[in-house]
C-alpha positions as CSV (number, residue, x, y, z in Angstrom):
1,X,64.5,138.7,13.9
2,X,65.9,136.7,16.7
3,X,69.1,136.0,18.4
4,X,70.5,133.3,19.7
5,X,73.7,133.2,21.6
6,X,75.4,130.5,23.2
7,X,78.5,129.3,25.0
8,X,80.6,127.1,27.3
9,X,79.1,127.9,30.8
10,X,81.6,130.8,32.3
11,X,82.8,131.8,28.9
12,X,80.8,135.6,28.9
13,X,77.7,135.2,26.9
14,X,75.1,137.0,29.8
15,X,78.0,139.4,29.9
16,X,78.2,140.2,26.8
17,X,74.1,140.3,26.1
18,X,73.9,142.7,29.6
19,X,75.7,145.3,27.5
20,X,73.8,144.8,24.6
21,X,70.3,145.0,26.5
22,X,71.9,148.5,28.0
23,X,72.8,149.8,24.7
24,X,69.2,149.5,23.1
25,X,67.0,149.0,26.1
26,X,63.7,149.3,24.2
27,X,65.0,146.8,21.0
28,X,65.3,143.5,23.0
29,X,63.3,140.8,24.9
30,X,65.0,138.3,26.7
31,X,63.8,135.0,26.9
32,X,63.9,133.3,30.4
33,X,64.7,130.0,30.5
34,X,62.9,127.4,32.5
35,X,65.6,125.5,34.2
36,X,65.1,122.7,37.4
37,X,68.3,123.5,39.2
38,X,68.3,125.4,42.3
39,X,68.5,129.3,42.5
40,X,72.0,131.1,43.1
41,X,72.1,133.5,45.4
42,X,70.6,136.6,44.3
43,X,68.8,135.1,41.3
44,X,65.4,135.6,40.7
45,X,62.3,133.0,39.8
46,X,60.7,135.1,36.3
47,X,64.0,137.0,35.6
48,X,66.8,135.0,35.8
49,X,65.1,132.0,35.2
50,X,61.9,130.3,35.7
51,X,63.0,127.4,38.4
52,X,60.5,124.8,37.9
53,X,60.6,121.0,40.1
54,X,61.4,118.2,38.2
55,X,57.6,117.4,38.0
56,X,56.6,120.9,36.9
57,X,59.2,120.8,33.9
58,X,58.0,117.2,32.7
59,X,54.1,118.7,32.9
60,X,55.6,121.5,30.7
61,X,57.2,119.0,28.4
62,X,54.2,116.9,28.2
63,X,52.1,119.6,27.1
64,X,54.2,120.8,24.4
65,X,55.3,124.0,26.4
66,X,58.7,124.0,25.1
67,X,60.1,125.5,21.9
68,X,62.9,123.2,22.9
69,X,64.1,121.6,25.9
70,X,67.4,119.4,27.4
71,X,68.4,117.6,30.1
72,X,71.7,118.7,30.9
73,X,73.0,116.2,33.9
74,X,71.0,114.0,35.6
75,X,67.5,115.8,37.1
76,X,69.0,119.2,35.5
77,X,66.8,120.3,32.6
78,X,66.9,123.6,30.8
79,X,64.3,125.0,28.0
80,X,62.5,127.7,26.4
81,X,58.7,128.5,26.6
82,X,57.1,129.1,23.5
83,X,55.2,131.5,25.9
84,X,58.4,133.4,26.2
85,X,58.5,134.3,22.7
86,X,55.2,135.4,22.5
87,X,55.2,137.7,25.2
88,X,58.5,139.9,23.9
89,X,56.9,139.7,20.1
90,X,53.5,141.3,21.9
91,X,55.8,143.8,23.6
92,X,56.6,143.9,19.6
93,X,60.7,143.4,20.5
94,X,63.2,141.0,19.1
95,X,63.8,138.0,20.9
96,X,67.6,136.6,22.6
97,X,68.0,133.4,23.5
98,X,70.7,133.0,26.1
99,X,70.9,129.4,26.0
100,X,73.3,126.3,26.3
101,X,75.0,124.8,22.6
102,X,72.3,122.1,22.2
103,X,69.5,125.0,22.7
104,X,71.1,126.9,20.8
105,X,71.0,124.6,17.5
106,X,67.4,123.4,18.2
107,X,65.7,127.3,18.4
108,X,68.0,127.6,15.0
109,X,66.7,124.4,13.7
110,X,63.1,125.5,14.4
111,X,63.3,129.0,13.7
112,X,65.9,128.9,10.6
113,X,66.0,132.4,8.5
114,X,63.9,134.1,11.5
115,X,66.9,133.8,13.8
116,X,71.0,134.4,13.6
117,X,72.5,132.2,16.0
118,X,76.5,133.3,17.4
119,X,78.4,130.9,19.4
120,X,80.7,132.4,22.1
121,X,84.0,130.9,22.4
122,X,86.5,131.2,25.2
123,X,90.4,132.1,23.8
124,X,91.2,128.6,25.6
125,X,90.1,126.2,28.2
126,X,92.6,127.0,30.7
127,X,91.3,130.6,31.0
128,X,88.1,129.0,31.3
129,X,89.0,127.3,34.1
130,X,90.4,129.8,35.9
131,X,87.0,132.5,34.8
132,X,85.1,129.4,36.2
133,X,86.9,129.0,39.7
134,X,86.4,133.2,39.7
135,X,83.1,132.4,40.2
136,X,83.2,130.8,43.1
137,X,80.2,128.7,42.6
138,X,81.8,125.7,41.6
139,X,82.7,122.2,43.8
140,X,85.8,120.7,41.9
141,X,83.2,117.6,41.1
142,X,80.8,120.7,39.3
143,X,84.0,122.2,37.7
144,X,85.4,119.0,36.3
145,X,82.1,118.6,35.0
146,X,81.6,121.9,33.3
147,X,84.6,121.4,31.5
148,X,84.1,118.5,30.5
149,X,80.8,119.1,28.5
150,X,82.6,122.8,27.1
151,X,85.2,120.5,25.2
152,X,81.6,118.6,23.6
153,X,80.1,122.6,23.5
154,X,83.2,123.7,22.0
155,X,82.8,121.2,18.9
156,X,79.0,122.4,18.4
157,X,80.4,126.1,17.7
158,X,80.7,124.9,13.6
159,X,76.7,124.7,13.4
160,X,76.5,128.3,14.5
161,X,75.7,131.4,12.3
162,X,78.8,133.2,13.8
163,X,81.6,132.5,16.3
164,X,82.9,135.6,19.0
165,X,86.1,134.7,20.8
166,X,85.4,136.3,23.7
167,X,89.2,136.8,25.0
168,X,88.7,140.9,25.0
169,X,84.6,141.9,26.7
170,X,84.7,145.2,25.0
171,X,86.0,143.6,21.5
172,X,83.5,140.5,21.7
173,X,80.9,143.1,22.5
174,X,81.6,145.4,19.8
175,X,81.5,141.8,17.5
176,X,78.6,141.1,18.8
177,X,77.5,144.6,18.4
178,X,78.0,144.6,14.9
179,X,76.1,141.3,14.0
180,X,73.1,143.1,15.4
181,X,73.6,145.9,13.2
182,X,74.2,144.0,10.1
183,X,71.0,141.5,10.6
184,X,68.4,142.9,13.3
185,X,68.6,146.7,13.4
């Protein structure tokens, strides 16, 4: 069984699956995501992501690479590998997706009862905001932006298995914790 989660950037979801992966270590494989943006500081190419050139991600797409794949703004793509999966299901783990809402549905789409799919909300856009500008990684342009697209992420939350409102970690973790229990463990 697999797990997809998604969310609003900022609203918790790699949170929230960091406490899972700590809890049981040995049941879970995360997926890296290819992505084409640049690194953060302290991220790492193959763990946190697999940061890929514009060219390298359209090779990837053109050879039918992806399980699914999006372009998020312009030149910023996002996907997951098929190769992904099939290197946690050798390690003979389940798989989490930690991907954006669109992702999300596709990996649900393609992978249907072999998957549960939970859509993490934020208790409200303004606390969004303010967990975004906590960050400290966004220009007001890349804010604007983000908030933007979570009132369009927000609406996708219906096509999900399960919704978390992620206004409490150690509630939407014990949620989350639960779902696990009822459907993977």
């Amino acid at each position: 069984m697999n797990l997809i989660v998604s969310a609003p950037s900022g609203c918790g979801k790699t949170t929230l699956l960091k406490k899972i992966f700590e809890k049981y270590p040995n049941t879970f494989g995360f997926s890296v995501s290819a992505t084409t943006r640049q690194a953060r500081n302290g991220e790492i190419d193959g763990k946190d992501y697999y940061f890929l050139s514009i060219e390298e991600f359209n090779r990837k797409i053109a050879n039918n690479d992806f399980l699914e794949y999006e372009q998020v703004y312009d030149n910023l793509f996002y996907g997951t590998l098929i190769s992904e999966i099939e290197r946690i299901e050798k390690l003979g783990k389940h798989t989490v997706f930690d991907v954006d809402v669109k992702g999300g549905v596709n990996i649900k789409k393609s992978l249907q009862d072999k998957a549960i799919s939970v859509f993490i909300m934020p208790p409200s856009l303004e606390i969004l905001k303010q967990r975004l500008l906590n960050r400290k990684t966004e220009t007001e342009d890349s804010l604007n932006k983000r908030l933007q697209r979570a009132e369009l992420e927000i609406s996708y939350s219906k096509f999900f298995d399960y919704v978390i409102i992620n206004d409490d970690l150690q509630t939407a973790t014990n949620e989350l914790e639960e779902l696990i229990k009822k459907h993977i463990l």
